[in-house]
Structure formats: structure tokens, C-alpha cells
C-alpha positions as CSV (number, residue, x, y, z in Angstrom):
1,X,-49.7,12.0,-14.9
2,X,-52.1,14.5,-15.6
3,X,-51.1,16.9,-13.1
4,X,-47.6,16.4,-14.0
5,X,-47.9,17.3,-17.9
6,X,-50.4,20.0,-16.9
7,X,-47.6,21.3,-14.8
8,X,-45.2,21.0,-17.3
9,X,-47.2,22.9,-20.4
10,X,-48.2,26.1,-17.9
11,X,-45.3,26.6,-16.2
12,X,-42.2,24.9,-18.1
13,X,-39.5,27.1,-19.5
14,X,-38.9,28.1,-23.7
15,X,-35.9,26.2,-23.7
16,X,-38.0,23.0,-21.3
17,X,-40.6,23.0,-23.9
18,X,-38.1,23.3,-27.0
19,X,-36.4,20.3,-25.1
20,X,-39.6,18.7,-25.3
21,X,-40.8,19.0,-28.4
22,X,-37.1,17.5,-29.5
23,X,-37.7,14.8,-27.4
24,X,-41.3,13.8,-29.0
25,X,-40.0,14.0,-32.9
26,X,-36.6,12.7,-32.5
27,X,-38.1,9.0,-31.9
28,X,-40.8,9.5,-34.7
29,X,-38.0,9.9,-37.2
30,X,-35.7,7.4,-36.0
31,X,-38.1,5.1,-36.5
32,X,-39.1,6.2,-40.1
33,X,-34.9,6.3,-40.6
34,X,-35.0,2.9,-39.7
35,X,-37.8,2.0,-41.6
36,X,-36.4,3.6,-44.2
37,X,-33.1,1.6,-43.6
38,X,-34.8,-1.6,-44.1
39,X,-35.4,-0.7,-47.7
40,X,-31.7,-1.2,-48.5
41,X,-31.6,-4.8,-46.3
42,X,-34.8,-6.3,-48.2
43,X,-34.9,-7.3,-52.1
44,X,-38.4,-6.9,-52.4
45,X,-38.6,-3.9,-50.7
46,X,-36.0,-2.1,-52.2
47,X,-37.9,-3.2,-55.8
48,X,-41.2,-1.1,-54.9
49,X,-39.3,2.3,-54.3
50,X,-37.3,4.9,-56.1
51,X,-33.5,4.1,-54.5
52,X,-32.3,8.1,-55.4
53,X,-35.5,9.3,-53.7
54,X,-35.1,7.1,-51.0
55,X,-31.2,8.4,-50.4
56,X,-32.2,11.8,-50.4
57,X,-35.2,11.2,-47.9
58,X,-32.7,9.6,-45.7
59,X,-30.1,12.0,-46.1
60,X,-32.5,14.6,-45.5
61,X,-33.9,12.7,-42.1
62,X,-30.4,12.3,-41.3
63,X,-29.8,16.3,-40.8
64,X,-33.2,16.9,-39.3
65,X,-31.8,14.4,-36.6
66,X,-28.1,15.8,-36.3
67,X,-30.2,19.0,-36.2
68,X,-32.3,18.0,-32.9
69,X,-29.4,16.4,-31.7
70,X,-27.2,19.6,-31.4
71,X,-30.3,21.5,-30.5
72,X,-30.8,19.3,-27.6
73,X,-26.8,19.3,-26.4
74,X,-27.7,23.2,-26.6
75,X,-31.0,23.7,-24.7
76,X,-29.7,21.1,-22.2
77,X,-27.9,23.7,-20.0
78,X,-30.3,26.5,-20.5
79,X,-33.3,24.2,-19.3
80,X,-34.1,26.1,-15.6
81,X,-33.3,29.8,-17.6
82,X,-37.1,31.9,-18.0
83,X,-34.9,33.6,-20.9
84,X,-37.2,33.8,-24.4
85,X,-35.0,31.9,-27.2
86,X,-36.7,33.2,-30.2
87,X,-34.1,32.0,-32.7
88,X,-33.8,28.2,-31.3
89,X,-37.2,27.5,-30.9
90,X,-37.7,29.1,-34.7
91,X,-35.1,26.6,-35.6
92,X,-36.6,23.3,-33.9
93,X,-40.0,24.0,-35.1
94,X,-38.9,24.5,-38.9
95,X,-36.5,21.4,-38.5
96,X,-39.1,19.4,-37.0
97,X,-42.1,21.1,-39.9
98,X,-39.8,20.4,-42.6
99,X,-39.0,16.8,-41.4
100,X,-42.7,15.7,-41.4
101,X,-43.2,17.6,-44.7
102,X,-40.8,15.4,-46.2
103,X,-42.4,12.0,-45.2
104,X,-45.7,13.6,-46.2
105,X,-44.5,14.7,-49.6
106,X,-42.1,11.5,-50.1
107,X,-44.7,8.9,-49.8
108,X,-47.9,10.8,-50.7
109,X,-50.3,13.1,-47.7
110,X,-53.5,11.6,-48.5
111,X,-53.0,7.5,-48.7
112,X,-50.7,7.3,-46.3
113,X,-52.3,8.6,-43.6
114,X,-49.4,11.2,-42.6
115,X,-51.8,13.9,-43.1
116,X,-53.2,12.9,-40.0
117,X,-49.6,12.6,-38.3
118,X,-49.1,16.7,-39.8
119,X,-52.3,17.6,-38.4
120,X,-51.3,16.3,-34.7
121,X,-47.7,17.8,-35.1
122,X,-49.4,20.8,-35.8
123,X,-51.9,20.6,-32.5
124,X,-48.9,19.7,-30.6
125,X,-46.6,22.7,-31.6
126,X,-49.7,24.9,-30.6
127,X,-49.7,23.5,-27.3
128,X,-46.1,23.9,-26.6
129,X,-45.4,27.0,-28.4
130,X,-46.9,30.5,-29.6
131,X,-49.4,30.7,-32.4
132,X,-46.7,33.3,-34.0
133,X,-43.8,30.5,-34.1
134,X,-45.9,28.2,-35.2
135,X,-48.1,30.5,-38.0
136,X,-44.2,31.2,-39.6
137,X,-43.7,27.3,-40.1
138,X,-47.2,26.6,-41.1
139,X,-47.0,29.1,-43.8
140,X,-43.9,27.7,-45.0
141,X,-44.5,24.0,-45.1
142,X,-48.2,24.8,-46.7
143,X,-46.6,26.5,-49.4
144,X,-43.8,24.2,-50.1
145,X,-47.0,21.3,-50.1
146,X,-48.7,22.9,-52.7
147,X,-46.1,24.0,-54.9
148,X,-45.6,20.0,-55.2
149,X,-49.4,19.5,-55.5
150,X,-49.3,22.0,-58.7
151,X,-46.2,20.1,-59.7
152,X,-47.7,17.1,-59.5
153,X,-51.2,18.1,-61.4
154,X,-49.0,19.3,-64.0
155,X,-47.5,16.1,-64.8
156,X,-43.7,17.1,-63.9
157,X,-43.6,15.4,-60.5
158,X,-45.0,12.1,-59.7
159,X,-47.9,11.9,-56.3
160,X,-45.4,9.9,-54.3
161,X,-41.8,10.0,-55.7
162,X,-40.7,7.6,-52.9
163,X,-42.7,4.4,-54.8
164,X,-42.6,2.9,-58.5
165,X,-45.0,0.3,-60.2
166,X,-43.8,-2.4,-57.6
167,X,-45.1,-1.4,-54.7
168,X,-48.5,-2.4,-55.8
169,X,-49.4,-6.2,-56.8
170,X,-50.8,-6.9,-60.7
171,X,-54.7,-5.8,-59.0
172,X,-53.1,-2.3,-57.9
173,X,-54.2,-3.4,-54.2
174,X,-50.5,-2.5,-51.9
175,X,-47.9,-4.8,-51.3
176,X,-47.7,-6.6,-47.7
177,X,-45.1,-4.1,-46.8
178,X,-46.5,-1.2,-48.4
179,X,-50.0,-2.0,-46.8
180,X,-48.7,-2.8,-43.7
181,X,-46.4,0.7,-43.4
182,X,-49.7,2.6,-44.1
183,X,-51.6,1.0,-41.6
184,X,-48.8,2.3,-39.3
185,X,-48.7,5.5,-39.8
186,X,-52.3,5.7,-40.0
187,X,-53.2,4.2,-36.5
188,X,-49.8,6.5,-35.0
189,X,-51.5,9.6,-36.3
190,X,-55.2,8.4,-34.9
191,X,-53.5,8.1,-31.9
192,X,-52.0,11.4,-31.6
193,X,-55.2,13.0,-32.5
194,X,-57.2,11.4,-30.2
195,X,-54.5,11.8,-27.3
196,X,-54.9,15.4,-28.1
197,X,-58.5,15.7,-28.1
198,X,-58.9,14.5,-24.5
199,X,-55.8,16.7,-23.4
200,X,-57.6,19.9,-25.0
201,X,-61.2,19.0,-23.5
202,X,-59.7,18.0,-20.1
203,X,-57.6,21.3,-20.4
204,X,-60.7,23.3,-20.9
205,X,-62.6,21.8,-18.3
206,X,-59.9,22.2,-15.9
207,X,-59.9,25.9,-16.8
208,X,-64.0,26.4,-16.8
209,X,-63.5,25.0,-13.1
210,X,-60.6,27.9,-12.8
211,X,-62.4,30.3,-14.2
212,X,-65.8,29.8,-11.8
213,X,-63.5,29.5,-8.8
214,X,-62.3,32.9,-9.3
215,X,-66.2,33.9,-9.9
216,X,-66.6,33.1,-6.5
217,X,-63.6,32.9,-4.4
218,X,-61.4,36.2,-3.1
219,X,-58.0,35.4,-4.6
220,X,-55.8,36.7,-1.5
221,X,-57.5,34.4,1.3
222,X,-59.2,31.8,-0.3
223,X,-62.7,32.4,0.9
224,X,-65.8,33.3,-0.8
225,X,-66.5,36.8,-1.9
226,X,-69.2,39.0,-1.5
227,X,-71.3,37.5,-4.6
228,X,-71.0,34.0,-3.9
229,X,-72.3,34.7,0.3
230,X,-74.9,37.2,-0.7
231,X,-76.4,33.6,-3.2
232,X,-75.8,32.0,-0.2
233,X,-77.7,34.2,2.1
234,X,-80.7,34.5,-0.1
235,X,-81.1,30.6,-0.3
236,X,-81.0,30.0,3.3
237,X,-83.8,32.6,3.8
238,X,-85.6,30.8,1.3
239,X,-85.0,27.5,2.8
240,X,-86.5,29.0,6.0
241,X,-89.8,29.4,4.4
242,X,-89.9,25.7,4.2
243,X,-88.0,24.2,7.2
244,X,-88.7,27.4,9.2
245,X,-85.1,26.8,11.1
246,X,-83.6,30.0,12.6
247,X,-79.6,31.1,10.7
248,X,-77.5,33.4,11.9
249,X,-75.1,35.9,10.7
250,X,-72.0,37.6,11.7
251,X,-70.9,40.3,10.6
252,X,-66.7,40.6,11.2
253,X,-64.7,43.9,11.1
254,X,-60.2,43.7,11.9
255,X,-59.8,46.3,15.1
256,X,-57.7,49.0,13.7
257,X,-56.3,47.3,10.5
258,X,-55.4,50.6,9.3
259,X,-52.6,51.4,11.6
260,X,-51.5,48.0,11.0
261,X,-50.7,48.5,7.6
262,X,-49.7,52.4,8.1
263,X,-47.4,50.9,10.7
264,X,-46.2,47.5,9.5
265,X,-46.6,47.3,5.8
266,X,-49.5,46.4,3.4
267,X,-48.0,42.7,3.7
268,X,-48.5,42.2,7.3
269,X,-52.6,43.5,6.4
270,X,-52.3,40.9,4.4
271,X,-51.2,38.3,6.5
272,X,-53.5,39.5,9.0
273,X,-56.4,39.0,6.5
274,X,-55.2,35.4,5.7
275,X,-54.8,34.1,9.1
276,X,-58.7,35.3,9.8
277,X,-59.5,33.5,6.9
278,X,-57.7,30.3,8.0
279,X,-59.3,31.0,11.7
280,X,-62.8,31.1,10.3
281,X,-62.4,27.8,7.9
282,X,-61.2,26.1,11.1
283,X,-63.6,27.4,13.5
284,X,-67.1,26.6,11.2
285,X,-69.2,23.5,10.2
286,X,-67.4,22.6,6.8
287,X,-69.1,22.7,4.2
288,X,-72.7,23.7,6.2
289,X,-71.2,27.4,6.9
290,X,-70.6,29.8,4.6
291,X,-67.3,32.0,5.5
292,X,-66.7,35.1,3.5
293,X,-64.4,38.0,2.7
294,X,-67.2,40.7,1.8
295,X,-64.7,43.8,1.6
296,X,-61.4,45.1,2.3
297,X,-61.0,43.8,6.1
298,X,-64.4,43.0,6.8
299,X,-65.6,39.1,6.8
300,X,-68.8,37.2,7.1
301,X,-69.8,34.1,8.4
302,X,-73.7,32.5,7.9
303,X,-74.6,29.7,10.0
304,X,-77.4,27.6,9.0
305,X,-79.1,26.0,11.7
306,X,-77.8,28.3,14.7
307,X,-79.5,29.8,17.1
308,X,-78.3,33.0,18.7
309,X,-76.6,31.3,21.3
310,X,-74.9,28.9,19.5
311,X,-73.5,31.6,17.9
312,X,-72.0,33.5,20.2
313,X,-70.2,30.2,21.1
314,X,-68.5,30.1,17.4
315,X,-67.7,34.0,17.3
316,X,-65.6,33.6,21.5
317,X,-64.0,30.6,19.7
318,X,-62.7,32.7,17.3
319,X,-61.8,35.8,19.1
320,X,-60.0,33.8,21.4
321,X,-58.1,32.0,18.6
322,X,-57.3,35.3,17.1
323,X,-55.8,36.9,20.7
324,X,-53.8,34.3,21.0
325,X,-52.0,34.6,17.8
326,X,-48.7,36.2,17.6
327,X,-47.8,38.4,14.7
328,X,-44.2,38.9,13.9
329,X,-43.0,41.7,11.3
330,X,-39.5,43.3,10.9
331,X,-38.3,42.0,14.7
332,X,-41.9,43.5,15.7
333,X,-44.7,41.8,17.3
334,X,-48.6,42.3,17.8
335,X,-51.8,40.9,18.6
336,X,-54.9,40.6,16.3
337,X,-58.8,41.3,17.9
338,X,-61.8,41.8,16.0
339,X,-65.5,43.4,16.4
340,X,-68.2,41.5,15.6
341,X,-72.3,41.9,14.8
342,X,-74.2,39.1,14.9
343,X,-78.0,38.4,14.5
344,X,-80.5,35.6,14.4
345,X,-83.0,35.3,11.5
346,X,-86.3,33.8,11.3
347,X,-87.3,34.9,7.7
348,X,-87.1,38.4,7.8
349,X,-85.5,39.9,4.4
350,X,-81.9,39.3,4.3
351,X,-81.7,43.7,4.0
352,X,-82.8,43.8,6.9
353,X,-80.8,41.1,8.5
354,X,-77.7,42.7,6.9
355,X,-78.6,45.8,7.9
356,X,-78.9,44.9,11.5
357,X,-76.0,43.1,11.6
358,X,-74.2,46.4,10.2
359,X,-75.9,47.9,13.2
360,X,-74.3,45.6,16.1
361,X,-71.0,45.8,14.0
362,X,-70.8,49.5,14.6
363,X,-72.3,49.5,18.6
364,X,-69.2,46.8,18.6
365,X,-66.8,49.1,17.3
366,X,-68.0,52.3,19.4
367,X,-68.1,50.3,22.3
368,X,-64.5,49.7,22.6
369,X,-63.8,47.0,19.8
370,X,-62.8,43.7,20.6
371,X,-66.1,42.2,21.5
372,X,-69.3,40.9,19.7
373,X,-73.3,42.4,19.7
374,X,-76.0,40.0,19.8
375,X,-79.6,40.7,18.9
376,X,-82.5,39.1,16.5
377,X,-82.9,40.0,12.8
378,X,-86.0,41.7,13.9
379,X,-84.9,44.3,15.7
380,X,-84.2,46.7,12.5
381,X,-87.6,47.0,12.0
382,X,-87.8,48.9,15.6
């Protein structure tokens, strides 16, 4: 479910989430219509409020519903279109701000409890729509509010126009009904507020988790970047101080992956570059080894607890994967090798490790590609 509305908010169309925000208020006033209704039905209802302010609150609910409804008919169709609708979703928002104004202003904001419904309207319209579109209807309904508020502090408009005298017993304590209507809207507009309070917080967790993904993970194949592996690196030379267990690291370089893109297109580089990636998540200890994407087609792998000659077991695995491959581009084919520089550590410092590593890459390289160079970490130092 979560998923699903997350989904929904990021991704949905203007005229999805216009549709959307129709279908959450349309229910919410036919209820207060009907509510409304029962005012006419009931004696002693019908005593405690003000029957011409009651007709015009109904008439006025009745056209914010037609409203919806022939908004909805409209956005129906145009549901799947990306197309911006400024002009429609101006006109639910107001039609759905006004609405809610006039229950707030009908039946009083403050002892009612609708202020707390107008406050998770307003959260919800931010969620669905721009802070522009919204700011326009705000503006509007805030001003219309305390227009009435001076009104009513002036003595020519009464606090709730919808009530009289009757809807309070001799005590001034609120009749059944009356009490029982506030406690209603009060615990509806809790719930919307509280609903949206865990929706924002689990919203901003799930985009903290986003945002320190991308602080550590190359965006085109899904690996680690260079920061993340070089933390990486630099802890597992510090856990060999303590467990004094030998790592190893490869160093990984794509045989001529310029004249693959010169020749085939930067998309086939790219493809290349993702099925290494997927060849080296396949081919390690998950999660013990660290794969990495450390620049443009060059890759790294650390291996905790490996010696030298468990290594070069992993790197012929995945060579051989890699050879076997076929790529296919534009009706062409072609095969995928790589050079490799490996070296076993035993606490040196992990520049000189990478720098050895470096070294083997390059003897790979001039030696004819396609192959890997073994030595010890050590070695730089001579």
C-alpha cells in the first residue's frame, strides 16, 4: 500500500492527481450534504439551526459537488496524458478550498474542530499539487476567513450563522446532536493529520535512504563508487591490524572500450559497463566483497579474506564469463575481455597497495590485454 500511493504521488499524471484529489473531497461533502439533509427530516434538529443559512450551505455544497462531478467526467479521459492542466486543477483546488471554507465559516473554525479538517486539506493539496496552485487558494480562502472574523468582531455577523439559541441546552453545554456532530468532525480531522504526519516522515525517510544511496552508489551500473570503496579499503586495512588476515585487490580496466563506443555508440559502452557490473555482483562473496565502479571504464573489486591465489581464481571466473558473452548492436556482434591488476595485502598502506595494483594493471595492458598480473602489496616499495 505504501509503495503503491508512493508510486502514485511521484510519478501520477496532473490530470491522475486532480482525479484524486476529486475523489478524496467528493465523499467528505456528501457526507456533510447528508448531514446537512437530516436537518430538514428531524424536528429537533431543524430547531437548533438557522433554516436560510442551512439552504444556502446546501445549495452551495450542492455546486461544489456538480462541480467535481463534471471535473471528474472531464479529467476521466485525459488520465494517462503527461499534459500540464493549469486551468482545471486551479478550478478543483478553489472548488474544493471554497467548499471546506464554507463548513468552517457555517458552523464556526474553532469549536468545531474543522480547523483541523482545513489544516489537513491544506497538507493534502501540498502533497498532490504545486506550492504556486495551492499559495493562489490559500490566499483566497484566508482572506475570505477573516473578512468574516472582522465581521463578526464588529457585531454584523454572528460566529456561526448556521446555529441559533437551540442548539445549546438551558446550561449552554451542546445539544446530543450538536455535541455529537463536533466530535465527528474533530476525530475526522485528527485522523487526517495524523495520517499525514506518518506519510510525510516515512516520505522523508524514504528519501534520506535515496539520497545516501546516490552518496555511494554509481547511478549507471549500480555499484559502489570510488568514495564508498576507497571507506571500504581503509577499514579492511585497519581490520588487518587486529585479525592480521591477508585482502586482496583487483584492479579492472575494459580492453579497448574506446573503439567500442567510437565504433558502436556510447550506448553499447554502456551496456558493456552494466554487464561487468552484473558479472562482478555475481562472481563475489555478497555482501563480504566490495565491487566498485572507480572511473569511467575502470572497476574494482576488494576481497576480504583472500589470499593471492584465491584470487586469481575469482578474476579467471570472471574473464571467462565476460568471453563468453555475446554483444549485439545494430545487426553487429562482439566479444568483451578485460585486463586486470591484482595484489595481496598484509597491512601495507592502501597507497601503496593502490599504487601497485595500478602497476600490474598497466604490465596487463602492455602485455597484450586480456589477462591478469599477480604480485603482493609489497612489492611497490621495491
Amino acid at each position: 500500500m505504501r509503495i503503491t500511493l508512493d508510486r502514485l504521488l511521484d510519478s501520477s499524471t496532473p490530470a491522475n492527481r486532480c482525479l484524486l484529489a476529486v475523489g478524496l473531497s467528493v465523499p467528505f461533502f456528501g457526507v456533510f450534504w447528508m448531514a446537512n439533509g437530516v436537518a430538514f427530516l428531524n424536528a429537533e434538529v431543524a430547531r437548533g439551526v438557522q433554516q436560510g443559512v442551512l439552504l444556502a450551505l446546501q445549495a452551495f455544497l450542492s455546486v461544489v459537488l456538480l462541480i467535481s462531478a463534471v471535473m471528474g467526467t472531464w479529467l476521466w479521459p485525459r488520465r494517462g496524458l503527461p499534459d500540464r492542466i493549469p486551468r482545471a486543477t486551479l478550478l478543483v483546488t478553489f472548488n474544493i478550498g471554497l467548499g471546506y471554507l464554507a463548513l468552517v465559516v457555517a458552523a464556526g473554525a474553532f469549536t468545531t474542530g474543522m480547523s483541523l479538517v482545513l489544516l489537513g486539506v491544506l497538507a493534502v493539496g501540498l502533497l498532490l499539487f504545486s506550492v504556486g496552485t495551492i499559495l493562489r487558494v490559500f490566499i483566497v480562502c484566508v482572506l475570505i476567513h477573516a473578512c468574516q472574523d472582522g465581521l463578526v468582531l464588529l457585531g454584523w455577523l454572528p460566529y456561526a450563522p448556521l446555529l441559533n439559541e437551540h442548539a445549546f441546552d438551558v446550561g449552554g453545554a451542546p445539544t446530543w446532536w450538536w455535541s455529537l456532530w463536533q466530535s465527528a468532525v474533530f476525530y475526522v480531522g485528527w485522523a487526517i493529520i495524523l495520517f499525514l504526519i506518518f506519510k510525510l516522515f516515512t516520505r522523508l525517510d524514504g528519501l534520506h535512504q535515496q539520497l545516501a544511496k546516490l552518496s555511494y552508489t554509481d547511478v549507471l551500473t549500480g555499484l559502489a563508487n570510488r568514495r564508498y570503496f576507497m571507506e571500504r579499503l581503509t577499514a579492511e586495512a585497519r581490520r588487518y591490524v587486529r585479525a592480521k588476515t591477508p585482502y586482496s585487490l583487483i584492479l579492472i580496466d575494459v580492453d579497448h572500450f574506446k573503439s567500442i563506443n567510437d565504433r558502436h555508440g556510447h550506448h553499447a559502452g554502456d551496456e558493456v559497463l552494466r554487464r561487468l557490473a552484473q558479472v562482478l555482483i555475481e562472481g563475489v562473496r555478497t555482501p563480504t566483497d566490495q565491487s566498485a565502479r572507480i572511473g569511467g571504464e575502470e572497476f574494482a573489486v576488494l576481497l576480504p579474506d583472500t589470499s593471492l591465489a584465491a584470487t586469481e581464481i575469482v578474476c579467471r571466473r570472471i574473464a571467462e564469463v565476460l568471453r563468453q558473452h555475446t554483444f549485439s548492436v545494430n545487426g553487429q556482434s562482439f566479444h568483451l575481455t578485460i585486463s586486470m591488476g591484482v595484489v595481496e595485502c598484509r597491512g601495507e598502506p592502501i597507497e601503496d597497495a593502490l599504487k601497485q595494483a595500478d602497476r600490474n594493471l598497466y604490465k596487463a595492458k602492455q602485455g597484450g590485454r586480456d589477462q591478469a598480473i599477480y604480485s603482493m602489496a609489497t612489492e611497490v616499495a621495491r
